[in-house]
KOLKOL-963075 format. One record per residue: residue number from 1; residue in one letter; x, y, z of N, C-alpha, C in turn. Coordinates in pm, whole numbers, m for minus. Layout:
N
[NUM,A,[X,Y,Z],[X,Y,Z],[X,Y,Z]]
...
END
This chain:
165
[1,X,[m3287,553,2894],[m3314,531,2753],[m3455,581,2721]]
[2,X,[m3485,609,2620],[m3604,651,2581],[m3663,555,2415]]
[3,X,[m3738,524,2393],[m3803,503,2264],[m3932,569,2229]]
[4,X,[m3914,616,2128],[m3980,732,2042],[m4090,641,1904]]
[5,X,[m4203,632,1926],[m4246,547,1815],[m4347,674,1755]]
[6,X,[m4335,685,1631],[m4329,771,1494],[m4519,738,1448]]
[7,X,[m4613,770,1492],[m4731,785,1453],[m4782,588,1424]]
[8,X,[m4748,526,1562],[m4766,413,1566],[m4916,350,1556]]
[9,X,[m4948,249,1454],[m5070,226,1409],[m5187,119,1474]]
[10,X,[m5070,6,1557],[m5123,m119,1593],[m5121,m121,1742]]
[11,X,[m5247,m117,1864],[m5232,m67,1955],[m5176,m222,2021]]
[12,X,[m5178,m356,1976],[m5098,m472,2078],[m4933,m427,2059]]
[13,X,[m4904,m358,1938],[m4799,m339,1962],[m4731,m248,2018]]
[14,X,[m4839,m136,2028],[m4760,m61,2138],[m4752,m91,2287]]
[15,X,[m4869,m178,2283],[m4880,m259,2438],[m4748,m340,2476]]
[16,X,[m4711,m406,2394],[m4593,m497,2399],[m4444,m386,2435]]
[17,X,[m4455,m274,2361],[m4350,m211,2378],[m4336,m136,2495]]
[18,X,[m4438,m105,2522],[m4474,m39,2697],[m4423,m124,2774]]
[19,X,[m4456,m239,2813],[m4489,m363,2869],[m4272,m413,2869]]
[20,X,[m4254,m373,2753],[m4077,m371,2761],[m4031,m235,2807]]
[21,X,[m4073,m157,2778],[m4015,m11,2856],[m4019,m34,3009]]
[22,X,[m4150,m88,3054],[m4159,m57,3199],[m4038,m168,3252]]
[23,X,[m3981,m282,3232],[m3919,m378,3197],[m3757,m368,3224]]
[24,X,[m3771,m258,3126],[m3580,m192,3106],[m3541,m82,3144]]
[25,X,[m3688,m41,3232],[m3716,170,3332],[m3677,237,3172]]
[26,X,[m3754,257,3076],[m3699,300,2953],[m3870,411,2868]]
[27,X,[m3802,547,2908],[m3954,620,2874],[m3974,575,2735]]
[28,X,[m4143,624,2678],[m4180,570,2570],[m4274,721,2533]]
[29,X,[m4197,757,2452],[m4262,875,2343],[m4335,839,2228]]
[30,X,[m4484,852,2257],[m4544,848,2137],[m4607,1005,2033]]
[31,X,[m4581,975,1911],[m4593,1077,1836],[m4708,1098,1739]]
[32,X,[m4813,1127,1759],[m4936,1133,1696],[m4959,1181,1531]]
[33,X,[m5001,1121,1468],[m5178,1080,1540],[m5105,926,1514]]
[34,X,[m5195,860,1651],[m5209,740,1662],[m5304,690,1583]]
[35,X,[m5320,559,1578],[m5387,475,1494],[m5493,426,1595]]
[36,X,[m5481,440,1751],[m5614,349,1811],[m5586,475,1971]]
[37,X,[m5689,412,2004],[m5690,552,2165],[m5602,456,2248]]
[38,X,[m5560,579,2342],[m5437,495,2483],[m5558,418,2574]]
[39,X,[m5675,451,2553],[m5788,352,2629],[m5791,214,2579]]
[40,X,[m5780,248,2441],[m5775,69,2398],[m5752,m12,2422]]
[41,X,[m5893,m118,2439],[m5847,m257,2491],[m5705,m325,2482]]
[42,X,[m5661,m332,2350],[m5547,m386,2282],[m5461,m352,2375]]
[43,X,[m5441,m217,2372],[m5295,m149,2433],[m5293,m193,2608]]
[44,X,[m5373,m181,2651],[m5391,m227,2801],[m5326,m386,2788]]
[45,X,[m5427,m491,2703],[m5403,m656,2680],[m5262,m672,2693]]
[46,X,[m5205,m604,2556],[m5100,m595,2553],[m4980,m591,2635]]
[47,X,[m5000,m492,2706],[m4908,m414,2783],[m4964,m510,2972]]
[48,X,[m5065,m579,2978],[m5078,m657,3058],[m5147,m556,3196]]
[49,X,[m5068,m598,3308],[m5101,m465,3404],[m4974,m395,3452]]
[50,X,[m4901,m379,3348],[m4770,m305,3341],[m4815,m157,3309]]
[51,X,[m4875,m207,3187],[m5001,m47,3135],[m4914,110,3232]]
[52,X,[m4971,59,3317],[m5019,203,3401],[m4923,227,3474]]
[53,X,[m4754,129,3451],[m4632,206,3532],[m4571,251,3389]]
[54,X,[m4580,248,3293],[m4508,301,3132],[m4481,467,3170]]
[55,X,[m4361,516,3132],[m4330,667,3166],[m4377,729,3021]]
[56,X,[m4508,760,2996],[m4541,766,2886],[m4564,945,2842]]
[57,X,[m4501,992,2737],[m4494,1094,2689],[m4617,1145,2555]]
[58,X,[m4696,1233,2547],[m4765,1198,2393],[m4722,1339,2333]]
[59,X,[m4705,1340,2204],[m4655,1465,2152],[m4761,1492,2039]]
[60,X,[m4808,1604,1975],[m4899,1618,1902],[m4862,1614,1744]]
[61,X,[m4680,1607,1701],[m4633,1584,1604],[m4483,1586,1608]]
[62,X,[m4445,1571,1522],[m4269,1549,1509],[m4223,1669,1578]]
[63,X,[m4237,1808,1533],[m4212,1956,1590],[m4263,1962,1747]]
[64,X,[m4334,1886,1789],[m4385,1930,1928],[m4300,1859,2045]]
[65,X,[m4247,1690,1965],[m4158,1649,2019],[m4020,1703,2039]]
[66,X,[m3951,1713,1872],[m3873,1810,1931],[m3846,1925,2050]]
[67,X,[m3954,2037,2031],[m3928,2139,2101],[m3952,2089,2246]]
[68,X,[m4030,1990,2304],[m4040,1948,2398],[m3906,1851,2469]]
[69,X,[m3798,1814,2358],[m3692,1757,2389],[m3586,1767,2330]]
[70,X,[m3588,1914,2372],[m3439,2006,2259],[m3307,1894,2272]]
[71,X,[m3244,1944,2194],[m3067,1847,2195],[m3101,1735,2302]]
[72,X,[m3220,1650,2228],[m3247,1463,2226],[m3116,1424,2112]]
[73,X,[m3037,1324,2142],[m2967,1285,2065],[m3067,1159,2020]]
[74,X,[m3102,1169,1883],[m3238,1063,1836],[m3123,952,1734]]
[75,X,[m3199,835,1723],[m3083,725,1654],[m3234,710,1583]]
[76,X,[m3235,686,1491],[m3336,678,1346],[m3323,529,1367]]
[77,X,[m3433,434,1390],[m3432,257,1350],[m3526,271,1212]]
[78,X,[m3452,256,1106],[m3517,183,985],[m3447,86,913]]
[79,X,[m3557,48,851],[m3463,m61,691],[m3391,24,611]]
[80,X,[m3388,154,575],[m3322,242,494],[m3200,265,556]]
[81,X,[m3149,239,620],[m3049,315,704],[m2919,197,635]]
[82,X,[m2829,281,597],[m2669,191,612],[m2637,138,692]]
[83,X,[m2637,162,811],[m2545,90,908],[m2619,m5,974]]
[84,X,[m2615,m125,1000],[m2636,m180,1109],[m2666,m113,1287]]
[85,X,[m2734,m169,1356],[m2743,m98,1480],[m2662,m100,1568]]
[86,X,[m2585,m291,1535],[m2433,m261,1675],[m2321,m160,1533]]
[87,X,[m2381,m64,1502],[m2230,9,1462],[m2218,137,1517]]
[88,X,[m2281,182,1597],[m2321,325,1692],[m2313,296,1854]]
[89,X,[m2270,384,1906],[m2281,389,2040],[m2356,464,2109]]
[90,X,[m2457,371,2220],[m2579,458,2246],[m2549,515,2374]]
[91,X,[m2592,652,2378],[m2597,692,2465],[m2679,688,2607]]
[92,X,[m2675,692,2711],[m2779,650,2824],[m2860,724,2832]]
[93,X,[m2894,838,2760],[m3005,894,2762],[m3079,932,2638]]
[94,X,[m3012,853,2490],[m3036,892,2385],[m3181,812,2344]]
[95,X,[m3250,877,2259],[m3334,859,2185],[m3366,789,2075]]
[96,X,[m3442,662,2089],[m3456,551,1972],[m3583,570,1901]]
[97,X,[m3582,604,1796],[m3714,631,1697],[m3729,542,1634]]
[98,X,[m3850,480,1582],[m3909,366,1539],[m4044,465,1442]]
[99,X,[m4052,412,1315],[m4167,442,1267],[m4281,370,1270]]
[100,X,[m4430,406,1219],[m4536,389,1178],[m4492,216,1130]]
[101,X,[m4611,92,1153],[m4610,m62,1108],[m4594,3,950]]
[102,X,[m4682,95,893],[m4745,78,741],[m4616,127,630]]
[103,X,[m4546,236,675],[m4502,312,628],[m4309,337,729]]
[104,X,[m4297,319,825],[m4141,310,867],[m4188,495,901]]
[105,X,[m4077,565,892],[m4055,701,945],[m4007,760,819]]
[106,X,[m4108,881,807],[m4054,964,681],[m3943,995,646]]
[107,X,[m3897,941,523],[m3806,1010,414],[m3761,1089,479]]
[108,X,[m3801,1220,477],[m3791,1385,480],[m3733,1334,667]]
[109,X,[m3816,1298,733],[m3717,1324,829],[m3592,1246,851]]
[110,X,[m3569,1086,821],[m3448,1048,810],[m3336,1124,727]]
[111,X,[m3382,1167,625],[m3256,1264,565],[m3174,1406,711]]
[112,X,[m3222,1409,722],[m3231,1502,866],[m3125,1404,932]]
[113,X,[m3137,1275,986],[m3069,1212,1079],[m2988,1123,1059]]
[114,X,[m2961,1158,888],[m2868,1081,780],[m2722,964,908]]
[115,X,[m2666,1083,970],[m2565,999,1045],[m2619,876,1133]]
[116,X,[m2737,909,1244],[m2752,795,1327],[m2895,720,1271]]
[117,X,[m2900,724,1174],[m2955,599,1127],[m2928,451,1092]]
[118,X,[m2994,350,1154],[m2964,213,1230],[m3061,169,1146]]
[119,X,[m3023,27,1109],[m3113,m133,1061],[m3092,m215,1115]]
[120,X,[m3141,m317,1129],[m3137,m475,1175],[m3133,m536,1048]]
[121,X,[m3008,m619,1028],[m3006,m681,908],[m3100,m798,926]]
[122,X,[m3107,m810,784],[m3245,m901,746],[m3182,m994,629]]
[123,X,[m3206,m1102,523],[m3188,m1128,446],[m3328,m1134,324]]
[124,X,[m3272,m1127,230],[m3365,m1137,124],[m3405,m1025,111]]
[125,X,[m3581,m1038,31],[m3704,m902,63],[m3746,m897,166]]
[126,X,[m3786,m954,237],[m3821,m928,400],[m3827,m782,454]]
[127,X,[m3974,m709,404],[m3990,m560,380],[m3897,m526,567]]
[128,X,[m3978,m599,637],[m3951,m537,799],[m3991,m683,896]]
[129,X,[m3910,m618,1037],[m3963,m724,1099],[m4118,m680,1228]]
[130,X,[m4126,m728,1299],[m4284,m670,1384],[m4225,m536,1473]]
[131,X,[m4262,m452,1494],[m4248,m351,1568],[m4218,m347,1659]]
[132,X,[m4265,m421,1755],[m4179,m447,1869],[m4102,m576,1916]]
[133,X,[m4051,m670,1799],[m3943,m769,1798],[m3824,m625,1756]]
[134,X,[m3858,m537,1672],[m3731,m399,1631],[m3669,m307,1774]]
[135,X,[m3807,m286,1834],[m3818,m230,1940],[m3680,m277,2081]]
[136,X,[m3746,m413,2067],[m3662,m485,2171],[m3507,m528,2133]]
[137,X,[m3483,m588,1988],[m3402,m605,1956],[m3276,m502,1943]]
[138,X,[m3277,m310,1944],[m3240,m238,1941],[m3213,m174,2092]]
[139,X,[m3317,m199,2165],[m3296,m146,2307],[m3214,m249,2364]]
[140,X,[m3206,m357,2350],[m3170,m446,2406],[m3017,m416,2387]]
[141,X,[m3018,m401,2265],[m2848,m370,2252],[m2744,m223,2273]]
[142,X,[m2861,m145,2285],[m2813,m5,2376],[m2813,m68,2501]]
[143,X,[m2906,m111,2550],[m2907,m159,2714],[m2775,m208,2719]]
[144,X,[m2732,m304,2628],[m2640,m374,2678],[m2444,m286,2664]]
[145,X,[m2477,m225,2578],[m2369,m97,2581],[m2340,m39,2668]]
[146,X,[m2411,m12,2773],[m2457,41,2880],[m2442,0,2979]]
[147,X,[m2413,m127,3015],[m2377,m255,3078],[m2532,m263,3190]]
[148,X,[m2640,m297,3099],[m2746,m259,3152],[m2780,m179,3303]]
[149,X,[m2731,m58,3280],[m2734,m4,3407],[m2858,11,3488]]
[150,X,[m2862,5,3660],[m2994,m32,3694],[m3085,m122,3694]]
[151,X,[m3032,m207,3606],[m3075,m354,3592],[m3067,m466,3662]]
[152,X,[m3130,m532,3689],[m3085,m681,3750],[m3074,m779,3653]]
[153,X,[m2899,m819,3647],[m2888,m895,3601],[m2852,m1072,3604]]
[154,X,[m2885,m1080,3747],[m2920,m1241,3760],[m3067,m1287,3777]]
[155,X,[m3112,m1358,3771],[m3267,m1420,3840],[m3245,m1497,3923]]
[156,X,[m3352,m1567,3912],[m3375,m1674,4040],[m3485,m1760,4018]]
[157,X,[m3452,m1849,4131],[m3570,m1991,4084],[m3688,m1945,4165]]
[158,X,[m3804,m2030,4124],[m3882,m1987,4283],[m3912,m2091,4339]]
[159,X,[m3862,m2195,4340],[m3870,m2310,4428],[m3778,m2387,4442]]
[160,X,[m3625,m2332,4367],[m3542,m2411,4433],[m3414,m2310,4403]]
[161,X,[m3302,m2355,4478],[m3149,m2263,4446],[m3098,m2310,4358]]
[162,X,[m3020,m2205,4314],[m2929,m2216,4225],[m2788,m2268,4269]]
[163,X,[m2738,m2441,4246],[m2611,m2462,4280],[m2483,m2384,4315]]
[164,X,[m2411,m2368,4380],[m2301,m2297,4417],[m2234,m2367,4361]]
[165,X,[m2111,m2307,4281],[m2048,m2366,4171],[m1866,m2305,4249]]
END
C-alpha cells in the first residue's frame, strides 16, 4: 500500500502517519512544498523512533510524482467525493492520496480522478476530520480488503497467556 499526502502542512501529523505506515509496511509519499522540514522536531515526536524505518518518498510536485509513479492506480480521499470509501476495492499496491489540513487536494486535480474518489461519512457541517484519524481510517480498510496481508494478526500478553478455549 502506499499513502500519498498532497502538500501536507502540520508536521505531528505527518509524524503520526509515518509512525502508521511503518506499522502496516505501507510507503508514504510526500508531495511538496511542505509546510515544516523532515528535520522537524514535531515530525520525529510524532512519528516517535519509528521516524527513521518510514519508506519515505519526497516528490517536488504533483507532475514529479506522477512521472516518478507512472500507472499508480491513485484513490482521491476527500469530503468532495460521492462515494463513501468501503465502496471501492483497493488494490495491494494502489495509491491513497490525502490532501493539504488547510485546503483538502485541488479541485483541478480531483476532477482528473472523478471515478476513485472516496469520503468518510461525517454528519452535519463537520468541514473534515484530523489527517491522520482519515489516514488510518482509510488504510485500515484497504488493509483489511486485503485480508491484511503480511500482517500479524493476533497479539499477545506480556505477562500472562492467553486461555485455550
Amino acid at each position: 500500500m502506499n499513502i500519498v499526502l498532497h502538500e501536507p502542512e502540520i508536521p505531528l501529523n505527518t509524524g503520526n502517519i509515518g509512525r502508521t505506515c511503518v506499522a502496516t509496511g505501507t510507503r508514504l509519499h510526500l508531495i511538496k512544498p511542505l509546510g515544516f522540514s523532515l528535520d522537524d522536531k514535531y515530525v520525529k515526536r510524532s512519528g516517535m523512533d519509528y521516524w527513521k524505518n518510514v519508506d519515505l518518498h519526497v516528490y517536488e510536485n504533483f507532475q514529479d510524482f506522477l512521472n516518478k509513479n507512472p500507472g499508480a492506480k491513485l484513490y482521491m480521499a476527500t469530503t468532495k467525493a460521492q462515494h463513501a470509501y468501503t465502496e471501492v476495492a483497493y488494490e495491494p499496491d494502489c495509491y491513497i492520496m490525502f490532501g493539504k489540513e488547510s485546503a483538502g487536494i485541488p479541485e483541478e486535480i480531483l476532477l482528473e480522478y472523478q471515478d476513485t474518489c472516496v469520503r468518510i461519512p461525517m454528519v452535519g457541517d463537520i468541514r473534515s476530520l484530523n489527517l491522520g484519524n482519515s489516514v488510518a481510517i482509510v488504510l485500515y480498510e484497504a488493509l483489511r480488503q486485503n485480508n491484511f496481508e503480511g500482517m500479524r494478526i493476533e497479539g499477545q500478553l506480556h505477562r500472562h497467556v492467553w486461555p485455550v478455549k
